[in-house]
C-alpha positions as CSV (number, residue, x, y, z in Angstrom):
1,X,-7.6,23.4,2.7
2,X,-5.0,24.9,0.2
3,X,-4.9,24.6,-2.8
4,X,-3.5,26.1,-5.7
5,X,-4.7,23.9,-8.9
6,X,-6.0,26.3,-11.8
7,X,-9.7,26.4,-12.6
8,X,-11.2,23.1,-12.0
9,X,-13.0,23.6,-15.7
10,X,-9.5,23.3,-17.1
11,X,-8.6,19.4,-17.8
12,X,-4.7,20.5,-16.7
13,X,-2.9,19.2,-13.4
14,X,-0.7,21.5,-11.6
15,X,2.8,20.9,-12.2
16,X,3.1,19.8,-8.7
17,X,1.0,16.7,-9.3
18,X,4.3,15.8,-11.5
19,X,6.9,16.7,-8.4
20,X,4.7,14.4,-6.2
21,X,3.9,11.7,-8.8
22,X,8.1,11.2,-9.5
23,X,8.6,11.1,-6.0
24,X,6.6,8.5,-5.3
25,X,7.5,6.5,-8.1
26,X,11.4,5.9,-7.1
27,X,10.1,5.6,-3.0
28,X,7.9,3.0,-4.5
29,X,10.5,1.3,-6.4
30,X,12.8,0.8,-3.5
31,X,9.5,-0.5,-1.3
32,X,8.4,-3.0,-4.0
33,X,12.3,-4.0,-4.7
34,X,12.7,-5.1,-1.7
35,X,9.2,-6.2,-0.9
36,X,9.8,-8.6,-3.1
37,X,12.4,-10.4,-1.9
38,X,11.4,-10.4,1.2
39,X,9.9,-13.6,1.9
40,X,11.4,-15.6,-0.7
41,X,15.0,-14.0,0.9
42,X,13.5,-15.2,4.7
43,X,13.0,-18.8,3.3
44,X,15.9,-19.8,0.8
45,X,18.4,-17.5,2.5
46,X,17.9,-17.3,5.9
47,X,16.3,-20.5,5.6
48,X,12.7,-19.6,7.6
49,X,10.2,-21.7,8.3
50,X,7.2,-20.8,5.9
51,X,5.4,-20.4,8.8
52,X,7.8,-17.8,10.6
53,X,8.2,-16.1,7.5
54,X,4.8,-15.6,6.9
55,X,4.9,-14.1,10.2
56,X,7.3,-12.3,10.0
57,X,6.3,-10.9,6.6
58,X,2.6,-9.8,8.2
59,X,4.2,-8.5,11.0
60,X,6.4,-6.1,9.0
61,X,3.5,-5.1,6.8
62,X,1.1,-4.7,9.5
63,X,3.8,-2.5,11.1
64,X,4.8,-0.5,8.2
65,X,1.0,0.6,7.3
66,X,0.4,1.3,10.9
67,X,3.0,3.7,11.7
68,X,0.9,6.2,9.1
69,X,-1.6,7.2,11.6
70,X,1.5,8.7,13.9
71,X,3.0,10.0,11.1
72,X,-0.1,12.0,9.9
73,X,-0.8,13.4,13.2
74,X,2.7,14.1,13.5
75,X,2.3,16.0,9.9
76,X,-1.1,17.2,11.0
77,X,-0.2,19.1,14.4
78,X,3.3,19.8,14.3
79,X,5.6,18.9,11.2
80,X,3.4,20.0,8.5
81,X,3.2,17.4,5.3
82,X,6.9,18.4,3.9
83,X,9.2,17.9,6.3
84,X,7.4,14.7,7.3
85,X,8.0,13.1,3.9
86,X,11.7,14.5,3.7
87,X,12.3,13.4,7.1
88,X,10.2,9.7,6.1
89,X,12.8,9.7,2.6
90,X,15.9,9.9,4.5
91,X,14.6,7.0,7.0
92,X,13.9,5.0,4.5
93,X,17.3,4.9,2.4
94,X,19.1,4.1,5.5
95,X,16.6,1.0,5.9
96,X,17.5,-0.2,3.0
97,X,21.4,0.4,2.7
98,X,21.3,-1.2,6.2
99,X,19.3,-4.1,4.6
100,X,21.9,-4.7,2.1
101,X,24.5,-5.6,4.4
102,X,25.3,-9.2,4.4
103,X,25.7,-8.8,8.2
104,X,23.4,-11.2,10.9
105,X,22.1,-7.6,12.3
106,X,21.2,-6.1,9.4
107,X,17.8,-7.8,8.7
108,X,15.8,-6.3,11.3
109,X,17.8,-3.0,11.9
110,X,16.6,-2.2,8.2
111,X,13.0,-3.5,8.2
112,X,12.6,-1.1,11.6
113,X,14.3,1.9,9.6
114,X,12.3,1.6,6.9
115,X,8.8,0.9,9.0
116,X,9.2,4.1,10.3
117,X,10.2,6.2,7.8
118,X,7.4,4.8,5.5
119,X,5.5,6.0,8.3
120,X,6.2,9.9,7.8
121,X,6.2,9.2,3.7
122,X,3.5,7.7,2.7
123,X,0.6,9.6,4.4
124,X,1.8,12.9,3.2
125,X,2.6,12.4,0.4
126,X,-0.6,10.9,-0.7
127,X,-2.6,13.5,1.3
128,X,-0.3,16.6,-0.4
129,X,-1.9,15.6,-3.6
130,X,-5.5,15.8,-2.3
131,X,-4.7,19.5,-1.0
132,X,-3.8,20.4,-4.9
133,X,-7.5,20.4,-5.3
134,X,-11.0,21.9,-4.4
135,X,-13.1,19.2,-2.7
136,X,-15.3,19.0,-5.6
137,X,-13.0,19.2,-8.5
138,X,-14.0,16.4,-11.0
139,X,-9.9,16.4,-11.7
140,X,-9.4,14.5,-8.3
141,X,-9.7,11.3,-8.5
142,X,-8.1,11.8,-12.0
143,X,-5.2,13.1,-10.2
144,X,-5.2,10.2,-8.2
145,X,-5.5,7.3,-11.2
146,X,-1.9,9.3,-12.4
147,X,-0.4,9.2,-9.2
148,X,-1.3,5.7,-8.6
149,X,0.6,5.0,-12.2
150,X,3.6,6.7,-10.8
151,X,3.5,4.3,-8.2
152,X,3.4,1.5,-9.8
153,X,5.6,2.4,-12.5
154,X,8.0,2.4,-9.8
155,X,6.6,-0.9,-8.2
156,X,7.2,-2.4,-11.7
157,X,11.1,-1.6,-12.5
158,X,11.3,-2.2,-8.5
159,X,9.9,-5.7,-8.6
160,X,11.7,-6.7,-12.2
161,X,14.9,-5.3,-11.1
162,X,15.5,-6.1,-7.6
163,X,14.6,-9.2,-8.4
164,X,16.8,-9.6,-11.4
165,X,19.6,-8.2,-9.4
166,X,19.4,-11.2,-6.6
167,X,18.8,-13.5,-8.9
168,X,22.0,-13.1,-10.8
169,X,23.9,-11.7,-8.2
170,X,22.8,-11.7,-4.8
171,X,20.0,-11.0,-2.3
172,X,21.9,-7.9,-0.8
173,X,22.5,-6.6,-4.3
174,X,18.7,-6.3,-4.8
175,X,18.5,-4.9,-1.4
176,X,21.2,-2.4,-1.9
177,X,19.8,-1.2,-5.8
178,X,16.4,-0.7,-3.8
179,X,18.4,1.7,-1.3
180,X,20.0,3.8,-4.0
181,X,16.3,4.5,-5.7
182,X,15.1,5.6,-2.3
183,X,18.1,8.1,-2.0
184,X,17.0,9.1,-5.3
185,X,13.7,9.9,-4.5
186,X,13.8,11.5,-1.3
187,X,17.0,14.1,-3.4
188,X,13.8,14.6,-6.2
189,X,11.6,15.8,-3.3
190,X,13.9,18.3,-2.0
191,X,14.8,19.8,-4.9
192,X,11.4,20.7,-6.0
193,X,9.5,21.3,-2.9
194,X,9.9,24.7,-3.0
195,X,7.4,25.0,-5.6
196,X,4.7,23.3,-3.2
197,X,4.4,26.6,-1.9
198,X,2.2,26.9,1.3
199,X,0.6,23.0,0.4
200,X,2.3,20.9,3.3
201,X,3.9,23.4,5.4
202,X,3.6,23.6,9.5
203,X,0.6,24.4,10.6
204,X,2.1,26.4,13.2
205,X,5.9,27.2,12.4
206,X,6.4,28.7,15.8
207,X,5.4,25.5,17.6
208,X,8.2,23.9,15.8
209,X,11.2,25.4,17.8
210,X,9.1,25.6,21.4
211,X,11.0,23.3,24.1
212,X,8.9,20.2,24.9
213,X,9.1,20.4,28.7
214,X,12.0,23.0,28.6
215,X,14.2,20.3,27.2
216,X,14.1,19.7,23.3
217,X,12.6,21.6,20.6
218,X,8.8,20.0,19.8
219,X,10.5,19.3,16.2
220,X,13.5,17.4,17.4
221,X,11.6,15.2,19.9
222,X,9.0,13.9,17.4
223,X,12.8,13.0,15.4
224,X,14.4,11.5,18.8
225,X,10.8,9.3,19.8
226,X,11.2,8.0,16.1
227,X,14.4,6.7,16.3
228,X,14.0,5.4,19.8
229,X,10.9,3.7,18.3
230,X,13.5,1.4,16.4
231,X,15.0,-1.1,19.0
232,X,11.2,-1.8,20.2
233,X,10.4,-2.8,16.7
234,X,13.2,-5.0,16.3
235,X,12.1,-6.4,19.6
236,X,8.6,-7.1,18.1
237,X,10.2,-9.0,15.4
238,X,11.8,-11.3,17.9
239,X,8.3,-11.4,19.5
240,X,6.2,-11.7,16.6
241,X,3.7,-13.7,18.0
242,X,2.4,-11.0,20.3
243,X,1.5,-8.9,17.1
244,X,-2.4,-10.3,16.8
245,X,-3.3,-8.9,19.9
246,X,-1.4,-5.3,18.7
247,X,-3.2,-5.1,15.4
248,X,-6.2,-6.1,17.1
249,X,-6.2,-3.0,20.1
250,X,-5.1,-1.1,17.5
251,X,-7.7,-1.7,15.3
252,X,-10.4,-1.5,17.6
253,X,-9.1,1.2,19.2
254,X,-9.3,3.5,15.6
255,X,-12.6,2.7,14.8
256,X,-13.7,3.8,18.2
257,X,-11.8,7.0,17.8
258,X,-13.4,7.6,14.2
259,X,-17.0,6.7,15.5
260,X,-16.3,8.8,18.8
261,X,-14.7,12.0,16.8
262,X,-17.8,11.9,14.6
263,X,-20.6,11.9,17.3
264,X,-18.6,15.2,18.7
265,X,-19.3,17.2,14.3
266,X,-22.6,18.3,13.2
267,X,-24.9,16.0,11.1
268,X,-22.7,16.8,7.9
269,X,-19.6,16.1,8.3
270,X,-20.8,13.1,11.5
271,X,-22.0,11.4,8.7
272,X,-18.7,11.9,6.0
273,X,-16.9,10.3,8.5
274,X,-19.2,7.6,9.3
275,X,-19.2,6.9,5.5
276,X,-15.4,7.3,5.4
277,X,-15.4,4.6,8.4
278,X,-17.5,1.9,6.7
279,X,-15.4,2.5,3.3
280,X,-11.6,1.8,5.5
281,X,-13.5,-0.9,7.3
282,X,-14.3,-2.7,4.0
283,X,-10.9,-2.1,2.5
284,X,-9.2,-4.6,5.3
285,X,-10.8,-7.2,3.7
286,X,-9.7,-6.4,0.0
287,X,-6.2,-5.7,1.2
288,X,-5.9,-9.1,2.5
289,X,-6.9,-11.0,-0.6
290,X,-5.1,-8.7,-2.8
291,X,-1.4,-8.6,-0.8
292,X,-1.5,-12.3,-1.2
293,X,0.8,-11.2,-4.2
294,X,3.2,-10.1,-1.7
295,X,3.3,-13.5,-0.3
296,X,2.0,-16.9,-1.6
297,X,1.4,-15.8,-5.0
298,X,5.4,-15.2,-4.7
299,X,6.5,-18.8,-3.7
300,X,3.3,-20.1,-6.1
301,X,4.7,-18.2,-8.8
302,X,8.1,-19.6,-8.3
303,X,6.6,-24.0,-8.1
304,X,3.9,-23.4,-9.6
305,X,3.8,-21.6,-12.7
306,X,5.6,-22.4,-16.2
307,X,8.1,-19.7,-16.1
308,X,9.3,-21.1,-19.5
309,X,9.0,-18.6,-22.9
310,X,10.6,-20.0,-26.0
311,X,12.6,-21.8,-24.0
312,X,13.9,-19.6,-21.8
313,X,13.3,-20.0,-17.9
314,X,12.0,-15.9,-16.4
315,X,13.0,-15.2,-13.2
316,X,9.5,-16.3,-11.1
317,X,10.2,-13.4,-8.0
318,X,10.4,-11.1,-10.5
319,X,7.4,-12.0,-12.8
320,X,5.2,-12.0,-10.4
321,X,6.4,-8.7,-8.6
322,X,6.2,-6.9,-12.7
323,X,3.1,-8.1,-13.6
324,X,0.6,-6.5,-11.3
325,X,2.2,-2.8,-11.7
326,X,2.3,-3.3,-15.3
327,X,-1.0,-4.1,-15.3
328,X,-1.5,-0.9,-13.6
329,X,0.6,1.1,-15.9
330,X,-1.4,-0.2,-18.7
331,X,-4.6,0.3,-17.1
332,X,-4.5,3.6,-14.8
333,X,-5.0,6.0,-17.5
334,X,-7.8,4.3,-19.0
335,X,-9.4,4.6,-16.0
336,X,-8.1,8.0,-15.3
337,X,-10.2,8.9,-18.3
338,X,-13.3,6.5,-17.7
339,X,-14.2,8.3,-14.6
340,X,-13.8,11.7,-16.2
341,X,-15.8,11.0,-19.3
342,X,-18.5,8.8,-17.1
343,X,-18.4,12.1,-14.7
344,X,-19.1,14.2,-17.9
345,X,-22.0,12.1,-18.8
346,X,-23.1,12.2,-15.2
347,X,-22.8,8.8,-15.4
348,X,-19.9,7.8,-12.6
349,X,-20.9,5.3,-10.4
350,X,-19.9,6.6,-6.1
351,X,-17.3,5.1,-4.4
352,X,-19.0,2.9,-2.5
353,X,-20.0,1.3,-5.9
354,X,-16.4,1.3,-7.1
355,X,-15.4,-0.1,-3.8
356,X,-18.2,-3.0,-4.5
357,X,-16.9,-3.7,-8.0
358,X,-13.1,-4.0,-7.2
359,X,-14.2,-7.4,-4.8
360,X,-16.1,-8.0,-7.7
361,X,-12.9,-8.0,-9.8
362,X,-10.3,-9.7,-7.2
363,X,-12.9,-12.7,-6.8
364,X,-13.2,-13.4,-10.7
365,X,-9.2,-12.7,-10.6
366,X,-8.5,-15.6,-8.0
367,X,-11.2,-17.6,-9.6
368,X,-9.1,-17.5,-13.0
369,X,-5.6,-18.9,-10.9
370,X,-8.2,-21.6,-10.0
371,X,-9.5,-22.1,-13.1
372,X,-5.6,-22.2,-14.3
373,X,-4.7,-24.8,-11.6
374,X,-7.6,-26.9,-13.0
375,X,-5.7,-26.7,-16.6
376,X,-1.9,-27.3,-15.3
377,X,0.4,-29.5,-17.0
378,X,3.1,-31.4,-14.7
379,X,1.8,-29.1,-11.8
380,X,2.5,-25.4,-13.6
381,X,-0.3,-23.6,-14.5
382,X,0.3,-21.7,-17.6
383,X,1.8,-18.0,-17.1
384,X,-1.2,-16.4,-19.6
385,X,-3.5,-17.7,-17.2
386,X,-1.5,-16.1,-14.5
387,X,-0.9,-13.0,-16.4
388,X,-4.9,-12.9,-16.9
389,X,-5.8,-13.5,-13.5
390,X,-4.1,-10.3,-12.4
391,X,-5.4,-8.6,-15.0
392,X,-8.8,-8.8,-13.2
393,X,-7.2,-8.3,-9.7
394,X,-5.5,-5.0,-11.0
395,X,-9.1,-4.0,-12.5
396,X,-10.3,-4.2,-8.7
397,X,-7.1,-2.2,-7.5
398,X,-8.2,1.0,-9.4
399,X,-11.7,0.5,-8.6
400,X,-10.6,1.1,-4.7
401,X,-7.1,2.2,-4.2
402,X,-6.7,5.4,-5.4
403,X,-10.3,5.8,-5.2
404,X,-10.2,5.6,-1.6
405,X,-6.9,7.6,-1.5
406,X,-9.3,10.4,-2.6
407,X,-12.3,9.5,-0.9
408,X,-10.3,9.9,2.3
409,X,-9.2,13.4,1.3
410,X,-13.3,14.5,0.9
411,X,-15.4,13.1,3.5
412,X,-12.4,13.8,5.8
413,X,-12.5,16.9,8.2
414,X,-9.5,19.3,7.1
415,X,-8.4,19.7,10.7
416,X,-7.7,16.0,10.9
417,X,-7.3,14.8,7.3
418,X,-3.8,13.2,7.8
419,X,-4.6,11.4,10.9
420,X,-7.4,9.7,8.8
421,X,-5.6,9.5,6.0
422,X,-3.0,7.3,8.4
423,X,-6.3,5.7,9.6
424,X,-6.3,4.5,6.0
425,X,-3.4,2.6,5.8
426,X,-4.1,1.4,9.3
427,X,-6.7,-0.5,7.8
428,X,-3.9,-1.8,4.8
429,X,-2.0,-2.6,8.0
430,X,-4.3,-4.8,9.2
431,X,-5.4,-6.2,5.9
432,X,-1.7,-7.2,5.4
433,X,-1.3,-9.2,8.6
434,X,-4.8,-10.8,8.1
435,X,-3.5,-11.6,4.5
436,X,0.0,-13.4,5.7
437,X,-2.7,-15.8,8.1
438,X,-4.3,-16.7,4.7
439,X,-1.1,-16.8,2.8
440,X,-0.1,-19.5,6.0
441,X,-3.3,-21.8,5.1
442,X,-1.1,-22.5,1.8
443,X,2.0,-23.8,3.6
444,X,3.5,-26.7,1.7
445,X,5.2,-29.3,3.5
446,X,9.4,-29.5,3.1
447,X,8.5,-32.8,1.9
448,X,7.1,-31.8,-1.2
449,X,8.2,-28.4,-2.1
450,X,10.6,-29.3,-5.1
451,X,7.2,-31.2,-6.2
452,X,4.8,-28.8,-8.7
453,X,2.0,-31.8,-8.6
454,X,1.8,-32.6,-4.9
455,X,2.3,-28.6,-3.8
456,X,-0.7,-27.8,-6.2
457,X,-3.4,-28.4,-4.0
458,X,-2.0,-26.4,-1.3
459,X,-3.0,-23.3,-3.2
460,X,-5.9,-24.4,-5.3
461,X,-8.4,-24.4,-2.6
462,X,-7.5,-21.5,-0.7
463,X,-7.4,-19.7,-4.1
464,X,-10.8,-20.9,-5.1
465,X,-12.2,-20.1,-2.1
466,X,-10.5,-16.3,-1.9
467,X,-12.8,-15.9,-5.3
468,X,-15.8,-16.9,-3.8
469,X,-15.9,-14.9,-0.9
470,X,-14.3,-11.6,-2.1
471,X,-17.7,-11.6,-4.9
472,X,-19.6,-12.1,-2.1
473,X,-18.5,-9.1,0.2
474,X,-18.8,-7.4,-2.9
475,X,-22.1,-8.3,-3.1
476,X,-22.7,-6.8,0.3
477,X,-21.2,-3.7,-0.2
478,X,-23.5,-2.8,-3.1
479,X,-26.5,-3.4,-0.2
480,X,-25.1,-0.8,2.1
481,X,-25.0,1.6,-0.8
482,X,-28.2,3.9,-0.3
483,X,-27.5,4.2,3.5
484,X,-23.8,4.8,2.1
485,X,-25.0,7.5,-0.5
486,X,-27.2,9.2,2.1
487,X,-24.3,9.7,4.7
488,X,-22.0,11.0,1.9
489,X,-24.0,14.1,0.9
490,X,-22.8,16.0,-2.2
491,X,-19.1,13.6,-2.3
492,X,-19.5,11.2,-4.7
């Protein structure tokens, strides 16, 4: 792997770990921004169904988090991680300029642009900052905890602002701010990737300009199959339906591949990946509880919640799309240092622990909006308790999200370390589609929408019971922990 962070006894990043972390932060504006309008915008504006939008919504994000595992192998055996996240960049802002036309073919177009464009960024990127660093160097998952801030400093100011912007102007204003933060990023990343030196570059340059079947060079193929990938996932949106049986062949089929590449390594690095296979497996199930913010949290937030402080009325879409990165900005560096001064004590707990504690976190975090709906006044739970319950939620998202960002990049052969790193989000694919099937058990009737007591119950239930079961896998995962431990060797 290369890497060219200084001594791992320094408590310095490389400078690069600040190209990659600004990067990320503007992409991740423009994703959020728009992310969260998106189902609020599909059912006041294009006046959706709650149940097609739902749909809809888990279809897009089941799509967007599966197109990773192309785009790493893409990266992996041809493209090499740079031009994959230049070529992911410029996808993306035409998704979302497209998106902010007020035009009837817009909506689609745009959601398919940026699908797979996200697919070339977000592996890479994430997977460039694991090859700043030794396997073994205590700074990683450090590095990780910052880069996740810079994510979610952009998710923050994405969220606020997008949603701002369509609240006091319009929908495809929010969309269109969201487009010029992408162009932003993706200008960032070309500027500086010079200084990324021979982290993310082909494996093979020569392979780049062969002719695939004496036609096209192998580089401009992968580009032409990309964007002929687009009217097929605009057709899927028209077929949405169809997408459970997708995500579940696609799913199956990548656990088999994983268990089937390992039983072909030695013992070692067979049993990395079985680890690594468990840990993704798990993370489905946290990724569907916690993207409920993404969803019914949004339209809860919006009935649900007192919005009102000293008598002014916050926008609800963008509350609830500020608080969760905030809490991240707040919280990332504290536990950026935690696990460095717990490593230095010799007292971190493994990743499969983490991984335990963050459904630990997100249960008591749903349990607290229950607790909150137990306490509303006139239907609207107060916005502390809201604000709290995230609090906890966040807690459970830096317990596994960066942690696993970096746990992929160790118990991951280096041959194939994008492809699983795409593997990853594969499973936040899937965790997103199973999410918008819970978010559609808290449908409230038309009848009774404009009605904060009666649409209540609709989400207390499912909110209490979220809490319940995500302690409980939690619970479970701490059981599989010696078996877990063994596999894993020297990673922690």
């Amino acid at each position: 792997m290369a890497s060219i962070a200084a001594h791992p006894e320094s408590q310095r990043h490389p400078r690069q770990l600040y190209l990659l972390f600004f990067t990320e932060m503007w992409e991740r504006f423009s994703f959020y921004g728009m992310k969260a309008l998106l189902l609020a915008f599909m059912v006041m504006e294009l006046n959706f169904g709650e149940e097609k939008g739902y749909a809809i919504l888990g279809a897009y994000a089941a799509l967007v988090y599966t197109m990773p595992v192309f785009g790493g192998m893409a990266a992996d055996r041809l493209l090499g991680r740079q031009r994959a996240v230049l070529f992911g960049g410029i996808l993306m802002s035409l998704g979302h300029l497209v998106l902010a036309l007020p035009v009837e073919w817009s909506f689609y177009s745009g959601l398919a642009l940026i699908i797979c464009g996200n697919g070339f960024f977000k592996p890479n990127i994430s997977t460039m900052v694991g090859e700043l660093y030794d396997d073994n160097d205590p700074r990683k998952d450090s590095a990780f905890s910052l880069f996740y801030m810079g994510i979610n400093i952009g998710a923050a100011l994405g969220g606020a602002i997008c949603g701002w912007v369509a609240h006091a102007w319009n929908w495809h204003a929010g969309f269109g701010i969201a487009g010029i933060f992408m162009i932003v990023g993706t200008v960032i990343f070309n500027i500086g990737r010079k200084s990324l030196g021979q982290v993310g570059l082909p494996p093979d340059p020569t392979k780049l300009v062969r002719k695939w079947k004496g036609l096209i060079r192998n580089d401009a193929a992968v580009y032409l199959a990309t964007f002929l990938t687009i009217p097929l996932i605009i057709a899927l949106f028209h077929r949405h339906e169809i997408m459970d049986l997708i995500m579940l062949v696609l799913g199956v089929a990548s656990l088999f591949y994983l268990l089937y590449a390992a039983f072909r390594m030695e013992a070692a690095e067979r049993n990395k990946l079985l680890a690594a296979a468990v840990l993704i497996s798990f993370s489905i199930l946290f990724w569907a509880f916690y993207e409920q913010n993404a969803g019914s949290l949004n339209l809860f937030a919006i009935r649900n919640v007192n919005m009102n402080v000293l008598g002014t009325e916050l926008p609800a879409l963008s509350v609830n799309n500020f608080i969760p990165p905030a809490w991240v900005i707040v919280l990332s560096s504290v536990f950026a240092w935690l696990w460095l001064w717990l490593a230095k004590k010799g007292w971190e707990p493994g990743t499969p622990v983490k991984f335990a504690l963050s459904f630990v976190f997100v249960g008591i975090g749903f349990l607290t909006f229950f607790l909150g709906t137990e306490m509303a006044e006139a239907g609207k739970i107060p916005l502390i308790i809201f604000v709290l319950g995230y609090f906890f939620i966040i807690c459970g998202e830096l317990c596994l999200s960066p942690i696993g960002l970096s746990m992929v990049t160790k118990l991951s052969p280096s041959h194939m370390v994008g492809l699983i790193m795409g593997i990853w989000f594969l499973a936040s694919a899937l965790g997103e589609f199973v999410s918008a099937k819970i978010g559609a058990l808290m449908v409230v009737p038309e009848e009774v929408v404009e009605d904060a007591v009666a649409s209540l119950p609709y989400y207390s239930v499912i909110l209490q019971q979220i809490g319940y079961v995500s302690i409980g896998v939690g619970i479970l995962l701490l059981l599989f922990y010696p078996i877990l431990r063994r596999w894993m060797g020297n990673v922690r």
